[in-house]
DSSP file (Angstrom, degrees, kcal/mol; ACC not computed):
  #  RESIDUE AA STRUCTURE BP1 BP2  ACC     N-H-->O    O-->H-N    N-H-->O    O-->H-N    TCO  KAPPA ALPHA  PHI   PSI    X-CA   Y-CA   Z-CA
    1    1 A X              0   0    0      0, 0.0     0, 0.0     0, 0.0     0, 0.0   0.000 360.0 360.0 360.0 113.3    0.0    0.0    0.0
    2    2 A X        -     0   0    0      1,-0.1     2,-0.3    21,-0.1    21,-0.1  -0.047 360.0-128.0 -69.3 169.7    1.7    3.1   -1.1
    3    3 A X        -     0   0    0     20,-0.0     2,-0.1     2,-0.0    -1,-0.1  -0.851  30.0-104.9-120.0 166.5    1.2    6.6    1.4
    4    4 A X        -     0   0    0     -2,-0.3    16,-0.0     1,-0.1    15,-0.0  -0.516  13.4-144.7 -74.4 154.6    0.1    9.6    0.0
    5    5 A X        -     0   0    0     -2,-0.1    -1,-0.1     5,-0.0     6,-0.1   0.621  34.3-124.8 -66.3 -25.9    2.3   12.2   -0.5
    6    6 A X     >  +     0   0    0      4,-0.2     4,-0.9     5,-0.0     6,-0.1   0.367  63.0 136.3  23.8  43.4   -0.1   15.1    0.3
    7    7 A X  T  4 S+     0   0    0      1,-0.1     4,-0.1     2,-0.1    -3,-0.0   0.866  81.9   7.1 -35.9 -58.3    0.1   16.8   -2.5
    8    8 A X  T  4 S+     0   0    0      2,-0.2    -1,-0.1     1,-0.0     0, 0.0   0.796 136.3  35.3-111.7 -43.3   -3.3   17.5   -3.1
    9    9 A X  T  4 S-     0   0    0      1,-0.3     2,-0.2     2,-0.0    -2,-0.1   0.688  97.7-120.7 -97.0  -5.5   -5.2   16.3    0.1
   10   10 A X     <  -     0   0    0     -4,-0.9    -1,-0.3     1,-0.1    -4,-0.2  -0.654  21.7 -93.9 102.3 175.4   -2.9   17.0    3.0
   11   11 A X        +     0   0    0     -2,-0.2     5,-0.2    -5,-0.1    -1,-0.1   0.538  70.0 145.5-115.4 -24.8   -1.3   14.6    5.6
   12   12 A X    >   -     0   0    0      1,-0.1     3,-2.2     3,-0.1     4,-0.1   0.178  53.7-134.0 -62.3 146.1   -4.2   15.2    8.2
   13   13 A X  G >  S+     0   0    0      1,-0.3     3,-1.3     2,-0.2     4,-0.3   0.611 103.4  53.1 -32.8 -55.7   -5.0   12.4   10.2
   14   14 A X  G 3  S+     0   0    0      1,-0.2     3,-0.4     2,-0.1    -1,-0.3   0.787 107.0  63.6 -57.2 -28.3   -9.2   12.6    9.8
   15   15 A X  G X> S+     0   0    0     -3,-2.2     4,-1.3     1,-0.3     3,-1.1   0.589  80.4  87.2 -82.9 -23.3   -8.3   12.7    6.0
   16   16 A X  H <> S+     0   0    0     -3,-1.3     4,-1.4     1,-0.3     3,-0.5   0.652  84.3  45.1 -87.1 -26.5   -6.7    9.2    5.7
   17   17 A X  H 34 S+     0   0    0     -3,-0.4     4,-0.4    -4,-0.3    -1,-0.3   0.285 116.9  51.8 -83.4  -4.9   -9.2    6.8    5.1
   18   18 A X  H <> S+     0   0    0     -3,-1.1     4,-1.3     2,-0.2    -2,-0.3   0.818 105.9  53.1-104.8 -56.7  -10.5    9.5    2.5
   19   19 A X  H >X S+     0   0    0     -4,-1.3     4,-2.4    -3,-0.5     3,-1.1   0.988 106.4  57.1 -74.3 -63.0   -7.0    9.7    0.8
   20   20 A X  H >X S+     0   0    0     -4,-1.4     3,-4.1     1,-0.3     4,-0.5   0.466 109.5  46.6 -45.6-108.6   -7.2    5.6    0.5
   21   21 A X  H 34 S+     0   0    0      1,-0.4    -1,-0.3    -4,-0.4    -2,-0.2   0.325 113.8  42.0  -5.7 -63.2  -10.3    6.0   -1.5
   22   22 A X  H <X S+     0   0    0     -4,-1.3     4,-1.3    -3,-1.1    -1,-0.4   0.684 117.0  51.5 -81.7 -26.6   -9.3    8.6   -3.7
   23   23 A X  H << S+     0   0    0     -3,-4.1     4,-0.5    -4,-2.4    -2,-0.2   0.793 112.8  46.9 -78.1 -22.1   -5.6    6.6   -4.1
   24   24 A X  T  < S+     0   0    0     -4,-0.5     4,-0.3    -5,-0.4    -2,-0.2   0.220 109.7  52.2 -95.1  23.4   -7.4    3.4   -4.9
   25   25 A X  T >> S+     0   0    0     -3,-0.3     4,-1.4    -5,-0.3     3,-0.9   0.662 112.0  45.6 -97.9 -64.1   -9.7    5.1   -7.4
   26   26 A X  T 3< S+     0   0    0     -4,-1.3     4,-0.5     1,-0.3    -2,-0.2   0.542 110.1  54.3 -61.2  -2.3   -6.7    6.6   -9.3
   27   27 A X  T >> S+     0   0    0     -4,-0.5     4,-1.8     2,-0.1     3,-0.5   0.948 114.2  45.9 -91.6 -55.2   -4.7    3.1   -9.2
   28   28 A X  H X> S+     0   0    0     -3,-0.9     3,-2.5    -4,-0.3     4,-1.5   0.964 108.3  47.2 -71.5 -80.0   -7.8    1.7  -10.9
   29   29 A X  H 3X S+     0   0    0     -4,-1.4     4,-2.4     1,-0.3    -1,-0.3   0.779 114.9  56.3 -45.3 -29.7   -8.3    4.5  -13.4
   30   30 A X  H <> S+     0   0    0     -3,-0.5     4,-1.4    -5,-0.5    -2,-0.3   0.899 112.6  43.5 -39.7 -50.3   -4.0    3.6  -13.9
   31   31 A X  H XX S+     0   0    0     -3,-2.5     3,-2.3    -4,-1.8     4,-0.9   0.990 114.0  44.0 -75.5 -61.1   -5.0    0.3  -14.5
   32   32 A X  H 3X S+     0   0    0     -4,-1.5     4,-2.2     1,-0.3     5,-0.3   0.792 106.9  60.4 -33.7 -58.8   -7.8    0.9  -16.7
   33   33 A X  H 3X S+     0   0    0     -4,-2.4     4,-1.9    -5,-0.3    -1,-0.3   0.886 110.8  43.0 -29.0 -51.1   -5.9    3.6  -18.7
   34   34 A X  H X< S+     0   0    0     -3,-2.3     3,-3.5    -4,-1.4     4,-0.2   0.976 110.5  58.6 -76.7 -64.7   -3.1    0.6  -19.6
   35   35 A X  H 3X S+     0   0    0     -4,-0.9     4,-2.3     1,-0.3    -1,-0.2   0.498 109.0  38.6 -10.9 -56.7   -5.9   -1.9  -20.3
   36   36 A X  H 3X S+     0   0    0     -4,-2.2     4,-2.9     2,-0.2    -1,-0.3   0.746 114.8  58.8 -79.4 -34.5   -7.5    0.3  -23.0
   37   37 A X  H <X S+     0   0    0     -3,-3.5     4,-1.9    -4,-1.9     3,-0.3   0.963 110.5  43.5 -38.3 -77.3   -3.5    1.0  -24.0
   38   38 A X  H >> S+     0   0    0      1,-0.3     4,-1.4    -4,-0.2     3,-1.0   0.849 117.8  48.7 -30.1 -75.0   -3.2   -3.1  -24.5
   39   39 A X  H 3X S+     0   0    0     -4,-2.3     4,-4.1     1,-0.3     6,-0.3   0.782 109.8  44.8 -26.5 -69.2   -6.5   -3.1  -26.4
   40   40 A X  H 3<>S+     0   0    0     -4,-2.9     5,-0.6    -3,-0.3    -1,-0.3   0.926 114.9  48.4 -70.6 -36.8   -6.0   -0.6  -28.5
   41   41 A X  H X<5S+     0   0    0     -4,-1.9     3,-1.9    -3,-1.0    -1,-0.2   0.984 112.3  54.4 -48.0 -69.0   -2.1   -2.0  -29.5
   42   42 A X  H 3<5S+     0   0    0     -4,-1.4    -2,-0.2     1,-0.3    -1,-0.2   0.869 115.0  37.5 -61.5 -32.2   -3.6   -5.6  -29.9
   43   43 A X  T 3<5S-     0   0    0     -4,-4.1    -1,-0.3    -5,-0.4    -2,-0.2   0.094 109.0-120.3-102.9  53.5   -6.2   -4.4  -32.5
   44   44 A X  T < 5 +     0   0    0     -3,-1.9     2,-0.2     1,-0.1    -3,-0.2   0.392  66.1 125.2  21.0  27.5   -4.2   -2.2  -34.0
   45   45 A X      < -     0   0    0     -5,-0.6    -2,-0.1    -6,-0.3     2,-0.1  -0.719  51.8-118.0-108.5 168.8   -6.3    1.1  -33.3
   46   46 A X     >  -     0   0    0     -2,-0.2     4,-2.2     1,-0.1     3,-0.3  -0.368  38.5 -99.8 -99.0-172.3   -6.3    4.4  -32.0
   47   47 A X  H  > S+     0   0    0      1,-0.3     4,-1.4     2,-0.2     5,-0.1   0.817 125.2  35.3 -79.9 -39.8   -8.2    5.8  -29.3
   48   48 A X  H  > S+     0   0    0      2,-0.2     4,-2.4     1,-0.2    -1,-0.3   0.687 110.7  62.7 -79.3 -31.8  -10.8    7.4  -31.3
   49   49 A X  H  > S+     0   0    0     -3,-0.3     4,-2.0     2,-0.2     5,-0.5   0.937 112.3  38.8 -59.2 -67.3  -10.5    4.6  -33.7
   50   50 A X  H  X S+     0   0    0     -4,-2.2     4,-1.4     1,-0.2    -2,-0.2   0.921 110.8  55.3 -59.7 -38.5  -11.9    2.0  -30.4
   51   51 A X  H  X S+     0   0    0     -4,-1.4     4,-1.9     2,-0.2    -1,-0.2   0.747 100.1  58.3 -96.4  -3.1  -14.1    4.1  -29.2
   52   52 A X  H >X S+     0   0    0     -4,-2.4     4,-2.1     1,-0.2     3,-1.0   1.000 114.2  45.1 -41.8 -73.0  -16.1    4.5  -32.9
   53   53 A X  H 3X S+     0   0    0     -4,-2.0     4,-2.9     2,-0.3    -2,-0.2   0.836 104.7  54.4 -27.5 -58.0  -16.6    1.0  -32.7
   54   54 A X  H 3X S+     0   0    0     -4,-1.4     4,-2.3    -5,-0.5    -1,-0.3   0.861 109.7  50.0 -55.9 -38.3  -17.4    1.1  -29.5
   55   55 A X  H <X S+     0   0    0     -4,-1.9     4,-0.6    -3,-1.0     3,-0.4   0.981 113.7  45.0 -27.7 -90.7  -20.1    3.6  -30.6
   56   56 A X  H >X S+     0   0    0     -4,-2.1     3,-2.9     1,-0.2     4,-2.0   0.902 107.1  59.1 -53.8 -57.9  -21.4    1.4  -33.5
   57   57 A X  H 3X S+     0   0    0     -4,-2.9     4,-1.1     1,-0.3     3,-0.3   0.744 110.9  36.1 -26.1 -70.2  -21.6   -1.7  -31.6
   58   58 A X  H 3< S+     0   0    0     -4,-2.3     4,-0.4    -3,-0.4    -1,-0.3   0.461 115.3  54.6 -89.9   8.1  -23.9   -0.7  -28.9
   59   59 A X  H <X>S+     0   0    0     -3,-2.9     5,-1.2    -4,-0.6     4,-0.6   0.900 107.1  50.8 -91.7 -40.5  -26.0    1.5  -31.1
   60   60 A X  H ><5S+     0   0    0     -4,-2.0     3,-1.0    -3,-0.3    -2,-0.2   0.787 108.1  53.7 -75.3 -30.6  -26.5   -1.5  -33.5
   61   61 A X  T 3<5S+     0   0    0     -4,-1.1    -1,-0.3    -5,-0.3    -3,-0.2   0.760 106.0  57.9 -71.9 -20.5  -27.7   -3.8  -30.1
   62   62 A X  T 345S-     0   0    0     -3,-0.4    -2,-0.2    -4,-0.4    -1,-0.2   0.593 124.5-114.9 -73.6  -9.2  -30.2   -0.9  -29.5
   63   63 A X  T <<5S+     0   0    0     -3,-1.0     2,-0.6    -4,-0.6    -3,-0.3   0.923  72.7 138.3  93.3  32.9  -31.4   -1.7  -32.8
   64   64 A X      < -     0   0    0     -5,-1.2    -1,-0.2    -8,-0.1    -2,-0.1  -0.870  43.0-140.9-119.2  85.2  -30.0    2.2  -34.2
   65   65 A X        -     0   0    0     -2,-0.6     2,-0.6     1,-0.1    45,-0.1  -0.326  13.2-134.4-101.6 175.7  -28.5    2.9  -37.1
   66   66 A X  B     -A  109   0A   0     43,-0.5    43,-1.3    -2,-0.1     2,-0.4  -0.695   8.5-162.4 -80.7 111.8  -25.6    5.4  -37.5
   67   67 A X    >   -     0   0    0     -2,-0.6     3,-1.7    41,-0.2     4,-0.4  -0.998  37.8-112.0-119.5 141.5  -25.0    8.1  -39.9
   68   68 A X  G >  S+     0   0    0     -2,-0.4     3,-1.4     1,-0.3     5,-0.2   0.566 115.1  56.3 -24.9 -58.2  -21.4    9.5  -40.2
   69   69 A X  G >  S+     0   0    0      1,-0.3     3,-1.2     2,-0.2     4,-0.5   0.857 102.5  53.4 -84.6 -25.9  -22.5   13.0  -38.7
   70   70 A X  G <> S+     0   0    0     -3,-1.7     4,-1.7     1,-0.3    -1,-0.3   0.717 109.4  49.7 -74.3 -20.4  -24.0   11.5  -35.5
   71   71 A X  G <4 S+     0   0    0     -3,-1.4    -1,-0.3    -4,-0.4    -2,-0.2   0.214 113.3  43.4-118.6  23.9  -20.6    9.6  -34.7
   72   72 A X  T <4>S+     0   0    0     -3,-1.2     5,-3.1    -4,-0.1    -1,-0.2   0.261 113.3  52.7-124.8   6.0  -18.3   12.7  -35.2
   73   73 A X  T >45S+     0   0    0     -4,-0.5     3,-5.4    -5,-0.2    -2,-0.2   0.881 112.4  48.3 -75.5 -71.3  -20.9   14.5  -33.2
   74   74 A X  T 3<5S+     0   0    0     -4,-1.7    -3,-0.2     1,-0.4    -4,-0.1   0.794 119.4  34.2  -6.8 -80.1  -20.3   11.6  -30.7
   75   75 A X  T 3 5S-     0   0    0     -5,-0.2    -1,-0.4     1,-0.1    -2,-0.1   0.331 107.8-116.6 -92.3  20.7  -16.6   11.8  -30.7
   76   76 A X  T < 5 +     0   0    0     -3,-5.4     2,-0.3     1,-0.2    -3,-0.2   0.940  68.8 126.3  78.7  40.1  -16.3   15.4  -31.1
   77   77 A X      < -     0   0    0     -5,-3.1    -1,-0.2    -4,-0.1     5,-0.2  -1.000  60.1 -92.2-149.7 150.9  -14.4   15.5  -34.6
   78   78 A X     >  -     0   0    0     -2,-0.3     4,-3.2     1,-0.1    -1,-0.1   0.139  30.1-115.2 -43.6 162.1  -14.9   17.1  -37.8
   79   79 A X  H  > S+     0   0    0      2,-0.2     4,-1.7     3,-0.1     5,-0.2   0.768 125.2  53.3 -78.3 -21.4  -16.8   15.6  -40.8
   80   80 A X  H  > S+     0   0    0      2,-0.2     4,-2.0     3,-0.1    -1,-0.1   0.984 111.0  48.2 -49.7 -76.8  -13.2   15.6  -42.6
   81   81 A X  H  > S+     0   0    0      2,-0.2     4,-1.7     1,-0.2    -2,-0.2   0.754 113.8  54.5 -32.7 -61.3  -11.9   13.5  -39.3
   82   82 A X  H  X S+     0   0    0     -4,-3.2     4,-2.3     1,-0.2    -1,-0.2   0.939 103.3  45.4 -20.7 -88.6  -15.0   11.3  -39.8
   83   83 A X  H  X S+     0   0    0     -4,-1.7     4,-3.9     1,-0.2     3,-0.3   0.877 116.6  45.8 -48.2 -47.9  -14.7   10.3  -43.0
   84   84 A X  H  X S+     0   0    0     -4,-2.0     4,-3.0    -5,-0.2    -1,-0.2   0.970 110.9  52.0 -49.5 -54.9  -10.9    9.4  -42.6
   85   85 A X  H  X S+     0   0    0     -4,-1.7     4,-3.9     1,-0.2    -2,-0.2   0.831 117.5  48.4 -52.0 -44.0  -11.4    7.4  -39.0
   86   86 A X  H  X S+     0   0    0     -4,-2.3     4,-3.6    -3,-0.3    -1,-0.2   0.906 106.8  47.9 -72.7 -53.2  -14.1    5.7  -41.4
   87   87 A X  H  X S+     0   0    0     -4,-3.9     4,-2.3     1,-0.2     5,-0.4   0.995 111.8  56.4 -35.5 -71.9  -11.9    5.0  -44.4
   88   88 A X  H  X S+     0   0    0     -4,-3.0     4,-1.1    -5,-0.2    -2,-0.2   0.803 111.7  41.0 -11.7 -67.8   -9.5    3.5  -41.8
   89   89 A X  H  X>S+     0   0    0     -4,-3.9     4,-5.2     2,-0.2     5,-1.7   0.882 108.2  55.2 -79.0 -19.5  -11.8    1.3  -40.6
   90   90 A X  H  <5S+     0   0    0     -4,-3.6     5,-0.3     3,-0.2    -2,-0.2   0.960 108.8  50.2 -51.3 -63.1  -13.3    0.3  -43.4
   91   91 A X  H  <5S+     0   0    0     -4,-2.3    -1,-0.2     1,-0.2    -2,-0.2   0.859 110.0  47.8 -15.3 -53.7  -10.0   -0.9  -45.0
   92   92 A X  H  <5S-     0   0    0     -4,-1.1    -1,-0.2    -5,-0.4    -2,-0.2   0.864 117.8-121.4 -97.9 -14.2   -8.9   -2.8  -42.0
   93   93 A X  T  <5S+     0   0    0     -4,-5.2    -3,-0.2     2,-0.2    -1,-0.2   0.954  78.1 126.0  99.3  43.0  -12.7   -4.3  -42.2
   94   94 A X  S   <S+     0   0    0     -5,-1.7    18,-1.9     1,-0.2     2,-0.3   0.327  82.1  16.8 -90.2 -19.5  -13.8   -3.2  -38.5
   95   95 A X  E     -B  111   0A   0     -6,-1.2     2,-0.3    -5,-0.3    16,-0.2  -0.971  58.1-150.9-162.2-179.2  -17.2   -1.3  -40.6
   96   96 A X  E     -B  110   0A   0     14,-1.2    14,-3.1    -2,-0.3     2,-0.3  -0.941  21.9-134.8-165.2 123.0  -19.1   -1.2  -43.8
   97   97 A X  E     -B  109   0A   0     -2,-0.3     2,-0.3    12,-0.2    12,-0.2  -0.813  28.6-172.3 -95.2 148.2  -20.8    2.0  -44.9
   98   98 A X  E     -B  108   0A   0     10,-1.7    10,-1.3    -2,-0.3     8,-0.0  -0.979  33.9-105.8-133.3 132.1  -24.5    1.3  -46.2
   99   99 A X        -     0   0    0     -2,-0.3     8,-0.2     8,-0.2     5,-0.1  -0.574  56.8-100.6 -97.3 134.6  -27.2    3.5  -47.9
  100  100 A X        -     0   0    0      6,-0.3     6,-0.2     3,-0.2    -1,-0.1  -0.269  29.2-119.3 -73.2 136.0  -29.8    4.1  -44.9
  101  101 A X  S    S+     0   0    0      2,-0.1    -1,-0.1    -2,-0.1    -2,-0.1  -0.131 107.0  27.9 -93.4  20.3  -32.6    1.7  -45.5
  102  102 A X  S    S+     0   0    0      0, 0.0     2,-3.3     0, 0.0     3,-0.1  -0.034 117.9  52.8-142.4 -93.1  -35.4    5.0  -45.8
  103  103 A X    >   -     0   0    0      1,-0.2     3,-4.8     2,-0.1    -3,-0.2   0.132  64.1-171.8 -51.5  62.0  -33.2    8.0  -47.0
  104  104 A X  T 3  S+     0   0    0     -2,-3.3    -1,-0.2     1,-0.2    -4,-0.1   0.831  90.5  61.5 -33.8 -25.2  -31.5    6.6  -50.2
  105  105 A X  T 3  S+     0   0    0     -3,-0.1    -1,-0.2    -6,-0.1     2,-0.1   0.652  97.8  82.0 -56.6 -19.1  -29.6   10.0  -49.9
  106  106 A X    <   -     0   0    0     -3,-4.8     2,-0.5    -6,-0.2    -6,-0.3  -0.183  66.8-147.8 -77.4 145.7  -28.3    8.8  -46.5
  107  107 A X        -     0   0    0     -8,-0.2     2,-0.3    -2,-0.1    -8,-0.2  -0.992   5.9-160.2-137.1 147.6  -25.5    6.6  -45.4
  108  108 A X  E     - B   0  98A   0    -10,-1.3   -10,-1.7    -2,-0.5     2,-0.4  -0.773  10.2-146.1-121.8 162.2  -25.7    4.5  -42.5
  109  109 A X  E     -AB  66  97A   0    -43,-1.3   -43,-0.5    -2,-0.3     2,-0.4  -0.995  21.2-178.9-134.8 120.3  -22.1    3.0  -40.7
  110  110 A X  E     - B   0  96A   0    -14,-3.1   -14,-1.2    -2,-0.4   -57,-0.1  -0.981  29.7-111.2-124.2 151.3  -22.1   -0.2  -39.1
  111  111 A X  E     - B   0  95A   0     -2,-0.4   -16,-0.2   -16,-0.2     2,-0.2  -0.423  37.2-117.7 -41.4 128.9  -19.7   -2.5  -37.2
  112  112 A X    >>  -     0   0    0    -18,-1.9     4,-1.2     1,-0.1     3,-0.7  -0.585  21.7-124.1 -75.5 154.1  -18.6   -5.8  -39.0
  113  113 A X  H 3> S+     0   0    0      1,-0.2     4,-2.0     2,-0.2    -1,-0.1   0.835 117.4  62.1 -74.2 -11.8  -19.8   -8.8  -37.1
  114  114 A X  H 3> S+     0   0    0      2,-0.2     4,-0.8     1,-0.1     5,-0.3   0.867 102.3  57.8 -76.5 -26.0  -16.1   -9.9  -37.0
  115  115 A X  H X> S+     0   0    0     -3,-0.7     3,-1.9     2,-0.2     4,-1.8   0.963  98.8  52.3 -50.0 -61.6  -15.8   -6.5  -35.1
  116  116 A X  H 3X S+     0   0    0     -4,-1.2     4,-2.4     2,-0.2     3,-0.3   0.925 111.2  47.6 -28.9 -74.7  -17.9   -7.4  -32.6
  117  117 A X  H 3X S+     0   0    0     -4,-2.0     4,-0.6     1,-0.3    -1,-0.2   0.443 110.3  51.7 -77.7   6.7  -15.9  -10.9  -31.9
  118  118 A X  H <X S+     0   0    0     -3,-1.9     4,-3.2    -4,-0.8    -1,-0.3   0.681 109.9  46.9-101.1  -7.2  -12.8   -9.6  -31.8
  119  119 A X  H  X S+     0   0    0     -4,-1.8     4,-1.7    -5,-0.3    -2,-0.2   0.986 117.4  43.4 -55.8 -47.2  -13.9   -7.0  -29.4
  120  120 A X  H >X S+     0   0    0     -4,-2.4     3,-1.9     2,-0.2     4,-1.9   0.987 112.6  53.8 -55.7 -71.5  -15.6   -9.6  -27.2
  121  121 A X  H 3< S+     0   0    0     -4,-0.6    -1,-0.2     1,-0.3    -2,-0.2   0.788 113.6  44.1 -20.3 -42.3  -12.4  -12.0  -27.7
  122  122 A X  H 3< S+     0   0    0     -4,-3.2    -1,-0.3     1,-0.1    -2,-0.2   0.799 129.6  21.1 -97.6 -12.3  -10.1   -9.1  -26.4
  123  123 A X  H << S+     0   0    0     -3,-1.9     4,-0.3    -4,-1.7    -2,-0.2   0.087  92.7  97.7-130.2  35.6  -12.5   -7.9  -23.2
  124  124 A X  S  X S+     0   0    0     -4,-1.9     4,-0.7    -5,-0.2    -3,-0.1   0.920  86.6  43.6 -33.6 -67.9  -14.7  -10.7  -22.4
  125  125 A X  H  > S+     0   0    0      2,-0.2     4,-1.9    -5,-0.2     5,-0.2   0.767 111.2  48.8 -67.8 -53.4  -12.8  -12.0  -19.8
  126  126 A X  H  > S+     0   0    0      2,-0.2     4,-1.3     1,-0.2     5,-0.4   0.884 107.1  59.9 -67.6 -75.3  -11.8   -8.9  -17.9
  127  127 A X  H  > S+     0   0    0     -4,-0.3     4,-1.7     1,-0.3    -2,-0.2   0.775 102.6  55.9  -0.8 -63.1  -15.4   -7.9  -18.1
  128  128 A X  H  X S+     0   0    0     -4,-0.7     4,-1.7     1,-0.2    -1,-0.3   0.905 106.4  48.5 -72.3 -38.0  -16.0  -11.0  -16.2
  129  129 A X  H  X S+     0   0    0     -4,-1.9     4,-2.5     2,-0.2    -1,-0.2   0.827 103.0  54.1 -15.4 -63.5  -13.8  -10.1  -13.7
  130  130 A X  H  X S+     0   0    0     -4,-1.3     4,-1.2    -5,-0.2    -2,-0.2   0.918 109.9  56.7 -37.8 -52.4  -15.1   -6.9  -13.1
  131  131 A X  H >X S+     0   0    0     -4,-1.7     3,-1.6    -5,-0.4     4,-1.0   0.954 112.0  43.1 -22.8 -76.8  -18.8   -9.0  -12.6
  132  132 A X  H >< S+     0   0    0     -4,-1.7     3,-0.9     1,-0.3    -1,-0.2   0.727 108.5  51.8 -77.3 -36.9  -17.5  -10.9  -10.3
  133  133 A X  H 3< S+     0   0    0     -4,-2.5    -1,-0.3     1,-0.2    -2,-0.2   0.814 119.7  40.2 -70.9 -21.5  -15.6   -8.2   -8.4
  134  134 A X  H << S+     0   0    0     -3,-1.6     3,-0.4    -4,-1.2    -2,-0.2   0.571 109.3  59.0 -79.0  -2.0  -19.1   -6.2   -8.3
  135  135 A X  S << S+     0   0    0     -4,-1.0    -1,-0.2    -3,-0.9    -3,-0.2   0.357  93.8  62.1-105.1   6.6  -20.9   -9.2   -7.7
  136  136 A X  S    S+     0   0    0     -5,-0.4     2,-0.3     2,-0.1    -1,-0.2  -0.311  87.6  98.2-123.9  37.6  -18.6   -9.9   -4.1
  137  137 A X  S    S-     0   0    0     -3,-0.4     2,-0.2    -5,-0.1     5,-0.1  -0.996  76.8-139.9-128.7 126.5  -20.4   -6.4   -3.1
  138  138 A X    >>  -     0   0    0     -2,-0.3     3,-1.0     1,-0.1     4,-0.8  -0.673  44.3 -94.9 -83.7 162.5  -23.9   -7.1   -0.6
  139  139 A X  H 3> S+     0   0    0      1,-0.3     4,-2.0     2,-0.2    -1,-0.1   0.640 123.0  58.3 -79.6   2.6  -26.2   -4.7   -1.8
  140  140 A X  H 34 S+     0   0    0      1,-0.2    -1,-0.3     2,-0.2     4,-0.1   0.759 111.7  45.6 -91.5 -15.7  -25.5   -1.9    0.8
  141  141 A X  H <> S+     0   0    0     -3,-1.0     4,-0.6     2,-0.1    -2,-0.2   0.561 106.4  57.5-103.8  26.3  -21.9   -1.8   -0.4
  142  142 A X  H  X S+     0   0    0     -4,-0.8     4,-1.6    -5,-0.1     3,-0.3   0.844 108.4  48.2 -57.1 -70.1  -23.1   -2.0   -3.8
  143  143 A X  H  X S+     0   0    0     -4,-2.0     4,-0.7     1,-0.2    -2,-0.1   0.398 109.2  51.8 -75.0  18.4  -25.0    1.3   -3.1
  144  144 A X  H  > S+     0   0    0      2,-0.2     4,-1.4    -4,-0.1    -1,-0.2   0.889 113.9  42.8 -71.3 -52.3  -22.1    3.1   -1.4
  145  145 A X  H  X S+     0   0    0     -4,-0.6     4,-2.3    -3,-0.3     3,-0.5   0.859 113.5  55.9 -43.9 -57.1  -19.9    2.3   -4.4
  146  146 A X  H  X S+     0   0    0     -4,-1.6     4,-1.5     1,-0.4    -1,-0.2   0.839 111.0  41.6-123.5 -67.8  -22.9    3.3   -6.4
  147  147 A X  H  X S+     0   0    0     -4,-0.7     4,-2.0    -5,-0.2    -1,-0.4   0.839 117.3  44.5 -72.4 -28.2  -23.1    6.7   -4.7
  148  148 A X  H  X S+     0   0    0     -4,-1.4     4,-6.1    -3,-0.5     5,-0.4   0.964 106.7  56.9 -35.7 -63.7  -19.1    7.6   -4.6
  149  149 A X  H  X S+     0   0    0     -4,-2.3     4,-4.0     1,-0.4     5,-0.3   0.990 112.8  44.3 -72.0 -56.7  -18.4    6.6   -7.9
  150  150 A X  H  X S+     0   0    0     -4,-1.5     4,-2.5    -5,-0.3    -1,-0.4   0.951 113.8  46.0 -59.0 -35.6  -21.3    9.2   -8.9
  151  151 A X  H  X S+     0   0    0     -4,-2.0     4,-1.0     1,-0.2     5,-0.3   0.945 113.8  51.1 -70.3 -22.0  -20.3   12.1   -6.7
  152  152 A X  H >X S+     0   0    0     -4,-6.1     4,-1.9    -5,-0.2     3,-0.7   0.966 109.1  47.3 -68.1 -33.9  -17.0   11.6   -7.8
  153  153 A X  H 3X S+     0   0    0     -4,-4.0     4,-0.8    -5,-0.4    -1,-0.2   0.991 114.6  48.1 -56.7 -58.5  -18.3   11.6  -11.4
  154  154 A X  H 3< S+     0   0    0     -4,-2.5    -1,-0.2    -5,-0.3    -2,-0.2   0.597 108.2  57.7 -55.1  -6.8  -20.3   15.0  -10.4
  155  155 A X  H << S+     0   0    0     -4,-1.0     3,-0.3    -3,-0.7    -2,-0.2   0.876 115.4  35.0 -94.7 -41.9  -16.9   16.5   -8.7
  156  156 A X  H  < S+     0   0    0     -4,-1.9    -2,-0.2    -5,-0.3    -1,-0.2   0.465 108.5  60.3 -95.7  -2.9  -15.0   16.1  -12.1
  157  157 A X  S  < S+     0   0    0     -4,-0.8     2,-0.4    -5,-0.2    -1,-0.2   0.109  89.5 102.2 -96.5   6.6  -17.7   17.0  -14.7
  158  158 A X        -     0   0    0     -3,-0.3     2,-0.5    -5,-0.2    -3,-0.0  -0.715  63.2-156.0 -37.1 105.9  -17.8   20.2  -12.9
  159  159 A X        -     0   0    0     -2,-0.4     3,-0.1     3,-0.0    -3,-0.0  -0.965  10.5-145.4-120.0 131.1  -15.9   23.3  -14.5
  160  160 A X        -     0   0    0     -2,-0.5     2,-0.3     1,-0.1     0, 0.0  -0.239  29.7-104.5 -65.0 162.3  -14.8   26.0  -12.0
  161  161 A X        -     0   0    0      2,-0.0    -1,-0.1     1,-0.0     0, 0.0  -0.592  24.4-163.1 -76.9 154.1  -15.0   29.6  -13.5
  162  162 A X              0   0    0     -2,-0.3    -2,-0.0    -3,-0.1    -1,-0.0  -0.650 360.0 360.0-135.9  67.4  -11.4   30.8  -14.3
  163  163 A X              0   0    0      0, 0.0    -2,-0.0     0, 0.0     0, 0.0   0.200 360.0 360.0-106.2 360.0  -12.8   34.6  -14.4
């Protein structure tokens, strides 16, 4: 167990069980960070690249389809940026653009189903890990987690004025 420095929180005493929280979030978000590293090395994409995918995949289990401006709205990139991130995948045969099945004017983007199984194939298993580790929670320290993880979520989606 590493000690805090107290860089940001301080040394004081009342604080320490509070520090440990907040050091074993940021060793988890460490971990996570390399994880998505691995991923993205073993299927030879970039960040933006994985999380398109990630995109199409769960819009296409909602039953959804996709058109090219909704997934650079998504990820927050030009329609130039699109269409390249798209070529890309298209080439390396992670999606297949498709004329939207009402607006022949339309193009629709989907995931290839071999996308889909190698994504499963590369996080399956940690996924199931994760299960298991939420699943070795009784349900009032389920809702503790449950409520941290969200204030912490509200503490960092938060932007200070810098007037």
């Amino acid at each position: 167990m590493r000690s805090s420095s107290g860089y940001w929180y301080g040394r004081a005493e009342d604080r320490r069980t509070a520090v440990r929280v907040l050091e074993a979030l940021r060793d988890y978000r460490s971990a996570e960070s390399a994880m998505r590293r691995r991923t993205r090395t073993s299927m030879g994409m970039g960040e933006t690249d994985l999380l398109a995918l990630r995109h199409l995949l769960e819009a296409q289990r909602a039953g959804r389809l996709v058109r090219p401006r909704e997934l650079a709205q998504r990820l927050g990139i030009s329609s130039a940026s699109v269409t390249t991130l798209l070529d890309r995948l298209t080439r390396s045969g992670h999606l297949r653009r498709e004329p939207h099945p009402t607006d022949r004017r339309a193009l629709v983007v989907r995931a290839t189903e071999g996308s889909d199984d190698e994504v499963r194939g590369t996080l399956d298993a940690m996924h199931a890990r994760l299960l298991d580790a939420a699943l070795g929670l009784d349900p009032q320290q389920a809702e503790t987690v449950i409520g941290f993880l969200h204030a912490a979520r509200d503490a960092v989606d938060t932007v200070d004025d810098q007037d």
